[in-house]
C-alpha positions in Angstrom: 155.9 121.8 71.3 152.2 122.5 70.1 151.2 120.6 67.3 150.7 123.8 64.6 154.8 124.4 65.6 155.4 120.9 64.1 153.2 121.5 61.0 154.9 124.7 60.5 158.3 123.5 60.4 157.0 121.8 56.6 155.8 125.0 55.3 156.9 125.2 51.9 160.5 127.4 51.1 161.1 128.6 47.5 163.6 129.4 45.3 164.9 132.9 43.9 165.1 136.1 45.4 163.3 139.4 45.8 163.0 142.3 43.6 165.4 145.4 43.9 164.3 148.3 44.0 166.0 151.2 42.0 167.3 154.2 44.1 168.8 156.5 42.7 172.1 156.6 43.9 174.1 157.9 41.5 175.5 161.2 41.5 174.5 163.2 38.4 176.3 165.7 36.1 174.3 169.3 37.0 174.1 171.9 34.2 173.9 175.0 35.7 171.3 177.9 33.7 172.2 181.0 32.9 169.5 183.5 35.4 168.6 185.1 31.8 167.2 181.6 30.5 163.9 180.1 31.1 164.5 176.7 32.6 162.9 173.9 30.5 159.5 172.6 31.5 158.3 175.4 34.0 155.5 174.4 35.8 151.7 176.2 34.4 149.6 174.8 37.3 146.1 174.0 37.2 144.0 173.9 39.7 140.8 172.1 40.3 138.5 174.6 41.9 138.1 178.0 41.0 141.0 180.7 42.5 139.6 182.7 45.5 140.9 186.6 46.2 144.4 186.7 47.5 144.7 185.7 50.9 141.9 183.7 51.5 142.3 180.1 52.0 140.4 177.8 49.3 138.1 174.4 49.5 140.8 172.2 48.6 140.2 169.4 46.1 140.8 166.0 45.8 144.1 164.8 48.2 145.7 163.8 44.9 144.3 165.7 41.7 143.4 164.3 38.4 144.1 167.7 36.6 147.2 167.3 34.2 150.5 169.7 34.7 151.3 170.7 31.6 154.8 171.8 30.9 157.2 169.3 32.3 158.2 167.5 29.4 160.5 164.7 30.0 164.3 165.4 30.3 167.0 163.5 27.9 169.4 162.4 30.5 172.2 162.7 27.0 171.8 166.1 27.8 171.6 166.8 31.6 173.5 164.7 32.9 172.3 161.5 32.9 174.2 158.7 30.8 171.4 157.1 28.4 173.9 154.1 27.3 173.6 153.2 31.9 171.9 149.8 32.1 173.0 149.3 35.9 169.1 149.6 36.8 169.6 152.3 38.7 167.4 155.5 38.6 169.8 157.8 37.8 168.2 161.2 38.2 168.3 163.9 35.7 168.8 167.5 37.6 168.6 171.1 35.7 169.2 174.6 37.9 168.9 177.8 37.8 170.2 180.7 40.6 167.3 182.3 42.0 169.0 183.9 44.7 170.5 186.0 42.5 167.0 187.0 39.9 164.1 185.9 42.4 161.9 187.5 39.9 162.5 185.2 36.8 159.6 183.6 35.5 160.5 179.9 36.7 161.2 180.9 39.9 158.3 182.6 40.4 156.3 179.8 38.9 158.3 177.5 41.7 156.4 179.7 44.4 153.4 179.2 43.0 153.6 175.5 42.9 154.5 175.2 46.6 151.5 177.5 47.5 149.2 175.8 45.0 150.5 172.2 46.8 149.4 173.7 49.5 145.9 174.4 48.6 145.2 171.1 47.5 146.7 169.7 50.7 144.0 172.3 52.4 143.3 172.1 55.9 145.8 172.1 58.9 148.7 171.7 56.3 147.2 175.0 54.4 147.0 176.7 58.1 150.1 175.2 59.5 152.4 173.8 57.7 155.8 175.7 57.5 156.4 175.4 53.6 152.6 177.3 53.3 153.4 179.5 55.2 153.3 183.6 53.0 152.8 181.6 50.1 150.0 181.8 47.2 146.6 180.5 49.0 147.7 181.3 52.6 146.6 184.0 55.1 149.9 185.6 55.0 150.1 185.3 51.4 149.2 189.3 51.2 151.3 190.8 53.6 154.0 188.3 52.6 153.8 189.9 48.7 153.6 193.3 50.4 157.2 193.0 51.6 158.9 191.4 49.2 157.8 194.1 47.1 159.1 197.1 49.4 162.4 195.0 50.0 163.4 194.3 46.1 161.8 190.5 46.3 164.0 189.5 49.1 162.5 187.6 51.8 165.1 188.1 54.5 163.6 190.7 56.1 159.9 189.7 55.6 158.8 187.7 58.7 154.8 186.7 56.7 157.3 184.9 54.5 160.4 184.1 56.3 160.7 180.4 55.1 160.6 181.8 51.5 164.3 181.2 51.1 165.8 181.4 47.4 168.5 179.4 46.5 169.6 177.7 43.2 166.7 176.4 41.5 166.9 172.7 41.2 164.7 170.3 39.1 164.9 166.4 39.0 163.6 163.7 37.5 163.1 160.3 39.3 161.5 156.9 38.4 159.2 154.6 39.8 160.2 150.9 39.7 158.5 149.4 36.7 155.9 146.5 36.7 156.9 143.0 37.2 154.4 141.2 35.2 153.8 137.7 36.5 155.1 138.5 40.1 153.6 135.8 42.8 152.2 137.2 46.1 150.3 135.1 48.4 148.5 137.6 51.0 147.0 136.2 54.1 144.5 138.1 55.9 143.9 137.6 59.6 140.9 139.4 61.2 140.1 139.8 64.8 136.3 138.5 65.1 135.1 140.2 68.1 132.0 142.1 67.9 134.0 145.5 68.9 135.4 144.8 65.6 132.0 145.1 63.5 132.7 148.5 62.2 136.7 148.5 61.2 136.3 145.0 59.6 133.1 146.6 57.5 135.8 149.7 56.4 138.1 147.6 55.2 136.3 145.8 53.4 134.8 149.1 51.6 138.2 150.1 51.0 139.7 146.9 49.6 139.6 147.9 46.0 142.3 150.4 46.3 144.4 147.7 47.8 143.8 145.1 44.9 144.1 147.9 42.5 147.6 148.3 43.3 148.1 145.0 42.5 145.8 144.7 39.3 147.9 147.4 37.9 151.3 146.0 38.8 150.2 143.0 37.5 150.7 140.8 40.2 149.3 137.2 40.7 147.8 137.5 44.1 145.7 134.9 46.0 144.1 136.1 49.0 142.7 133.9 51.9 141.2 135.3 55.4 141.8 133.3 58.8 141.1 134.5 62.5 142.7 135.7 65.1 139.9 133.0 67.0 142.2 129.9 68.8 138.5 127.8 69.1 140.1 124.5 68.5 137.6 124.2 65.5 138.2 126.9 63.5 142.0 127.5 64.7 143.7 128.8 61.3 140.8 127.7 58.7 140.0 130.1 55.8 136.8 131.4 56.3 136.5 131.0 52.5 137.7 129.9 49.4 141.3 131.6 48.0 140.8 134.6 46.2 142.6 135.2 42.7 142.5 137.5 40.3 140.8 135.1 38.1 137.5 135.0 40.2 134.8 136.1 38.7 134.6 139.4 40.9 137.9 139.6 43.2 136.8 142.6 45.3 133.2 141.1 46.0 134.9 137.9 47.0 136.7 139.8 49.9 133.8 141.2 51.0 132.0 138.1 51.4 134.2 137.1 53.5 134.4 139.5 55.4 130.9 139.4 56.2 131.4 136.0 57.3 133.9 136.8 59.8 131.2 140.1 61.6 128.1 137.2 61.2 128.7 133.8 61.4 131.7 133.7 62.2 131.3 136.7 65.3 132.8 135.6 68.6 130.0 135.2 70.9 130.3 133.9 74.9 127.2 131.9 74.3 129.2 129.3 71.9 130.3 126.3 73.8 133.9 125.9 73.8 134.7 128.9 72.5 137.9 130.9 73.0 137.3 133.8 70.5 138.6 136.6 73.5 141.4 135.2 73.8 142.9 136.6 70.4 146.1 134.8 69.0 146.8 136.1 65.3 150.1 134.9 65.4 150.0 131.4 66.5 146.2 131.2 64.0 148.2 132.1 61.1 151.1 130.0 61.7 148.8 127.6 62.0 147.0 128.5 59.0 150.5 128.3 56.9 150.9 124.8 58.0 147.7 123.6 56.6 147.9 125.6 53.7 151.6 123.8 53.4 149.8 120.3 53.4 146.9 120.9 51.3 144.6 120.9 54.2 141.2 121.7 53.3 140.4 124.2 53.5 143.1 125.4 53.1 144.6 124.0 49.6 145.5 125.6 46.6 147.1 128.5 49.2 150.6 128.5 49.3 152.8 128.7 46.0 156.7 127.9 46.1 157.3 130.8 44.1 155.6 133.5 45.5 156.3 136.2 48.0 154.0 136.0 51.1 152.1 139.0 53.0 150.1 138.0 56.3 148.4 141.4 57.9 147.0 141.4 61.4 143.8 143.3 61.6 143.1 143.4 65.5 142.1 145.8 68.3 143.6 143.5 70.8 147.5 142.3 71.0 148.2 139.0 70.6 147.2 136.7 73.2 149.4 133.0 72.9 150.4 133.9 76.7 148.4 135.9 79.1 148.6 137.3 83.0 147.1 134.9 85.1 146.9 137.4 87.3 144.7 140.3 85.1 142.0 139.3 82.7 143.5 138.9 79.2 146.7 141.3 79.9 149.5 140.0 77.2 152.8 138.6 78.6 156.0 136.9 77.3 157.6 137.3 73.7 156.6 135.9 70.6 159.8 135.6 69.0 158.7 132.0 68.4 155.8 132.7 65.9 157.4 135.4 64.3 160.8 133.3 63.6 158.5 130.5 62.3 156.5 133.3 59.8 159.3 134.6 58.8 161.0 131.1 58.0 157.9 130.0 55.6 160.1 131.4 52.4 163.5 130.6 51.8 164.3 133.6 52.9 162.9 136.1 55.5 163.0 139.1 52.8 160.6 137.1 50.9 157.9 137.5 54.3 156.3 140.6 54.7 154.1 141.1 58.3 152.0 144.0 58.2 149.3 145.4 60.9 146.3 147.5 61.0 146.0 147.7 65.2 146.1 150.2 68.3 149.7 151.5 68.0 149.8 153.3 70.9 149.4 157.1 69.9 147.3 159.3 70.8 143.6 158.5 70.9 144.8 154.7 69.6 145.7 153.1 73.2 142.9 153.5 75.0 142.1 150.0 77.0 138.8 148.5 76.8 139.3 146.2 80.0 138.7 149.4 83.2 138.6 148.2 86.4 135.1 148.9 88.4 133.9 149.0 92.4 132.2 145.9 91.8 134.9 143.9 90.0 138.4 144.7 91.1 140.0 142.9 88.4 138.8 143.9 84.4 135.8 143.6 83.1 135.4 143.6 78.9 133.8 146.0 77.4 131.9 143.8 74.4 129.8 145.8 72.3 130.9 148.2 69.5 131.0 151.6 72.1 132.3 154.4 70.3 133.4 155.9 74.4 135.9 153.1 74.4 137.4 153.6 71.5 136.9 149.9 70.3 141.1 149.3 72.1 141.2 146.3 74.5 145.2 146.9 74.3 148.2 148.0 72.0 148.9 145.5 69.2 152.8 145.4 70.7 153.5 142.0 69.5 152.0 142.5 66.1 154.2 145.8 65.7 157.9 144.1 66.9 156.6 141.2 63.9 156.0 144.5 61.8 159.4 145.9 62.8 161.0 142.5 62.2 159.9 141.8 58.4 160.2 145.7 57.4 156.2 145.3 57.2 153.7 148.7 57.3 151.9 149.5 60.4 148.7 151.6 60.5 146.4 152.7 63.2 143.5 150.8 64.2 141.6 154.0 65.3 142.1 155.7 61.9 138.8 157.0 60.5 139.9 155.9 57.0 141.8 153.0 56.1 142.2 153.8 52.3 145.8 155.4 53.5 147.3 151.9 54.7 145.2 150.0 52.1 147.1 151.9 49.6 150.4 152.4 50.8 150.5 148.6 51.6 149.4 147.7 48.2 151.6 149.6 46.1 154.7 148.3 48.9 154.0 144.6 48.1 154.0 145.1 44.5 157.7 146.3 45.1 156.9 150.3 44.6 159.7 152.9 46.1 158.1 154.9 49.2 161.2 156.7 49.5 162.9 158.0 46.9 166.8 160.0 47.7 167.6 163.1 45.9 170.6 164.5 44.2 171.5 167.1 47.1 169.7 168.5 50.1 166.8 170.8 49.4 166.4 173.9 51.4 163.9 173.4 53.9 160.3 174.6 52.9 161.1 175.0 48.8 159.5 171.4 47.5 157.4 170.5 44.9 156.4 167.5 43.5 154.9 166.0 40.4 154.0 162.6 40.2 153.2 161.8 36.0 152.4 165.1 35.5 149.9 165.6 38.2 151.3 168.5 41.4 151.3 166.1 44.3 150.4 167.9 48.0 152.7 167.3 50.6 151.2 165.4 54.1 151.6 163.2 56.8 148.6 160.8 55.7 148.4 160.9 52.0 151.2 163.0 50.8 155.1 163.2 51.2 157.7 164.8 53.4 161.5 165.5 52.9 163.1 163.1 55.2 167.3 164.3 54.7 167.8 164.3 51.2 165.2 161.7 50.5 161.2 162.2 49.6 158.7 159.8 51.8 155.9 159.6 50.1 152.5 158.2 52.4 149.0 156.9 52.0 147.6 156.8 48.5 150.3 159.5 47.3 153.0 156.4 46.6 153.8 156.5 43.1 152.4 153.8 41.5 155.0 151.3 39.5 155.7 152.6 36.0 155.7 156.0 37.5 157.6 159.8 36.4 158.5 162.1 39.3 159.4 165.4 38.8 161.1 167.0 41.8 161.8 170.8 42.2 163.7 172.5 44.8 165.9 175.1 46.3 169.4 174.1 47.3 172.3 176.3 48.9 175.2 175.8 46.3 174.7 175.3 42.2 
């Protein structure tokens, strides 16, 4: 057994167990509105760029606007619903309705349709264009022809094709929470960073975009240290931090990370020219077991690491998969399992929910699998393409090993190719400080009728940094997550009151 196997079996387990996270699972009490009543806290949306003529589509603003929604006050679950004397923990949501089947003209519901269309417009883009809730509402092409027909068929969109998917039902509102902070909380994040040159460029993004990933954990209040190994097996550097551990008590945190960083694209680059050197042959796994063992002995350098207490995060940065056991036979091609690493990562807690992997690598879709190792006249077998070329895509191979640790630990995977990291940074920051990404609803919207209001603030739906109805459930993505301490309000059609 390989000596780093034998040093990992002392990493360090710790007592307790990991946070829960409130889901709203409850079933509330509904109180049904009379169509003659204005439903309590209708939306008065404000958007942040001037309105264009009807029909035309606008320059969208920021993915998540900063401008306030007034109007949604908060609800007093001892009145809809909700039973204020519940100390369970659970996020018992508080639901108001209203039948807009039956007056699709009343104020809220009309204010409903404008929300959607105004979520639109701030989601801009191919989700203005194409997305099916957009579609005949306020900021869309069809948006005209849409009001045209409603208006010659008494506000009914049945028989309106430029707004089919303008279905009324009964109006539904809700209001969900976000877990709250756990001041105190112990994380220990391990970075581990490919350092071949073709990874100049993504290592120099994240590092521009780490603040949105410590700010997640600055305002959840965690106590983080961070430390950055390789991916590089060079018997010299196998598993050492590049620098010293990062906590929020150093002088500048996000500065810290960077340095680093730049230590791992200059001094620390893989180069062919170094004697002894096996910085190809890319083994994130096996370096950062390795680099848990150390940190388990106080091995310079890396002491002061590891904490008995604390969760523990170790994200794979890499445009190659991992490399323990290779092909003989074809240059650098990935064989076996690594069930072995991933068991031993996963054992470094006292229990595997307390181990998060994450990875930032190719996954595989399109325009992200691309391999930089093509075969030529000249040499039969693969050749490595070594510089930075944006023609190759910077993808020796799919990260397939880094995703089945991903898949394993209930990590967050993110594409390698993306041209902007601030998504994953985000949605991986606010997951490790315990933050819902999914949050289930009272009943099952009708498709297409969704808006969403995170503290106040109308929240544009999107694959990237937005959120899609999954079942009765809202997935939230990117920087959209709600951040702890967080108020959603939810608003929807459903079929029955």
């Amino acid at each position: 057994m390989p000596s780093f196997y034998l040093l990992s079996l002392i990493l360090l387990g710790c007592a307790g167990s990991s946070s829960s996270i409130s889901t709203g699972t409850s079933s509330p009490a509904d109180t049904p509105i009379d169509g003659s009543a204005v439903l309590p806290g209708s939306p008065v949306v404000s958007l942040p760029f001037d309105p264009p003529a009807q029909g035309s589509t606008p320059t969208p603003g920021s993915p998540l606007p900063t401008t306030p929604l007034p109007g949604i006050p908060s609800q007093d679950p001892s009145t809809d619903g909700g039973d204020p004397s519940d100390d369970s923990g659970q996020n018992v949501p508080v639901t108001l309705t209203i039948d807009c089947t039956a007056t699709p003209e009343h104020q809220s519901c009309q204010e409903h349709e404008t929300a959607i269309g105004d979520a639109c417009a701030l989601a801009g883009g191919q989700e203005l264009a194409g997305e099916a809730s957009c579609l005949g509402r306020k900021w869309s092409p069809s948006y005209d022809q849409c009001q045209a027909c409603l208006t010659e068929h008494g506000g009914s969109p049945i028989d309106c094709a430029p707004c089919a998917n303008r279905s009324y039902g009964f109006l539904t509102t809700e209001t969900l929470d976000q877990v709250e902070p756990r001041p105190g909380a112990a994380l220990d994040v391990l970075w581990v960073f490919d350092n071949s040159p073709s990874m100049v460029d993504e290592q120099t993004s994240l590092a521009t975009n780490i603040p949105d990933f410590l700010q997640a954990l600055d305002e959840a209040e965690v106590e983080y240290r961070l430390a950055v190994t390789l991916t590089d097996p060079t018997p010299t550097i196998r598993g050492h931090f590049v620098s010293s551990v990062i906590t929020p008590g150093s002088a500048n945190p996000t500065l810290a990370f960077r340095q680093g960083v730049e230590l791992v694209t200059t001094d620390l680059l893989c180069s062919s020219d170094q004697v002894g050197a096996d910085c190809y042959n890319e083994q994130g796994l096996s370096t950062a077991v390795t680099a848990l063992a150390y940190a388990s002995t106080e091995t310079p350098p890396n002491q002061g690491f590891l904490r008995p207490e604390a969760d523990l995060a170790v994200i794979f940065v890499s445009d190659s998969d991992d490399m323990t056991k290779a092909n003989p036979t074809r240059v650098f091609e990935a064989t076996g399992t690594r069930d072995a690493q991933i068991d031993i990562l996963l054992a470094a807690k006292s229990a595997p929910a307390k181990v998060t992997l994450s990875a930032l690598v190719a996954d595989g879709s399109e325009g992200c699998s691309r391999s930089c190792w093509l075969p030529s006249a000249q040499n039969p077998s693969l050749y490595q393409c070594t510089l930075d070329l944006p023609e190759h895509d910077n993808i020796e191979s799919v990260g397939t090993f880094y995703l089945e640790a991903v898949r394993r630990s209930g990590g967050l995977s993110g594409p390698l190719c993306s041209k902007d990291f601030k998504p994953f940074l985000s949605e991986l920051g606010a997951r490790l400080t315990g933050a819902s990404t999914s949050f289930p609803l009272a009943h099952q919207p009708i498709s297409h009728s969704v808006a969403v209001w995170v503290d106040s603030v109308l929240v544009p739906p999107g694959e990237v940094n937005g959120w899609r109805v999954e079942g009765s459930a809202l997935q939230f993505h990117g920087t959209a997550v709600p951040p702890v301490g967080a108020t959603l309000q939810v608003r929807y059609y459903r079929e029955e009151p």
